[in-house]
C-alpha positions in Angstrom: 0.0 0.0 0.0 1.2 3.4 -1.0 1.7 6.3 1.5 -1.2 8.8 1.5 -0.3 12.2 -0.5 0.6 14.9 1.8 -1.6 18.1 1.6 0.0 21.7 0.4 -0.4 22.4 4.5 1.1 19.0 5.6 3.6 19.4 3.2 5.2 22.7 4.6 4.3 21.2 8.1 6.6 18.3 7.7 9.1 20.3 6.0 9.4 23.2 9.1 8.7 19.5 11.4 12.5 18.5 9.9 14.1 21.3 8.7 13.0 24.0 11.1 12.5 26.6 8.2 16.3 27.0 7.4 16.2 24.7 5.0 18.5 21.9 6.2 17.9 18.3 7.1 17.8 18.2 11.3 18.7 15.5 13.3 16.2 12.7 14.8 16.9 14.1 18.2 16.0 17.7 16.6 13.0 17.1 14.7 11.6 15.1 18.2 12.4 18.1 19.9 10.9 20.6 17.8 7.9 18.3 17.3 7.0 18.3 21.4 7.8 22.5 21.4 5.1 22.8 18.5 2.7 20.3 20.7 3.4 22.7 24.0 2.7 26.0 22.2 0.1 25.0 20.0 -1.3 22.6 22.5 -2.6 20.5 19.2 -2.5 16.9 20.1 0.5 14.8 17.8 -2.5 12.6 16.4 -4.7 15.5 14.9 -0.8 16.8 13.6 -0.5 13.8 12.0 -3.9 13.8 10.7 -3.1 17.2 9.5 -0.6 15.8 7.6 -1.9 13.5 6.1 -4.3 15.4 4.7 -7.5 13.7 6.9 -8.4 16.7 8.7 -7.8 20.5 8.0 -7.2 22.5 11.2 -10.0 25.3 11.7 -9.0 28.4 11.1 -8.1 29.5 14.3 -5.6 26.6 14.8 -4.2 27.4 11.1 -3.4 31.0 12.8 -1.7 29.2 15.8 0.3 27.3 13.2 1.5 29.8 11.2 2.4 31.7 14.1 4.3 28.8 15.6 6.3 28.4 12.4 7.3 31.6 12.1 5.2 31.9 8.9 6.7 28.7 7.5 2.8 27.7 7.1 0.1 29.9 6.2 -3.5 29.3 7.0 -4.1 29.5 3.3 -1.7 26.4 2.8 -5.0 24.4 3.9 -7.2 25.2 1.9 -8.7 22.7 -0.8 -7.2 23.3 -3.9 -9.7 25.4 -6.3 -11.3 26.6 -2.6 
């Protein structure tokens, strides 16, 4: 069985997840560690995140906003919208 496509928001999620926005590949120890700060601040449980990424569920609009904040921008509420939305 394939993997599910990753939404435009999951997408950049996962990318800020391992790269932290600069760009460059982090460590395992890194990405785990920026994962649990985003859980703390944005108090979003890691299964809806992963849900989120995998494109099950988009966040409502007021966690979109704590998301992009979060990520410094990284991911902006209109990353989750449908496509043609």
């Amino acid at each position: 069985m394939s993997a599910p496509a990753l939404s435009r928001g999951g997408q950049a999620l996962a990318r800020w997840l391992v790269t932290g926005g600069d760009g460059r590949a982090s460590s395992t120890a890194m990405t785990r560690s920026r994962l649990r700060g985003f859980v703390r601040r944005t108090r979003i449980s890691t299964f809806m995140i992963e849900r989120f990424l995998e494109g099950a569920v988009v966040p409502a609009e007021d966690e979109a906003v704590t998301i992009a904040r979060v990520t410094k921008g990284a991911v902006k509420p209109e990353d989750w919208e449908a496509p043609g939305a």
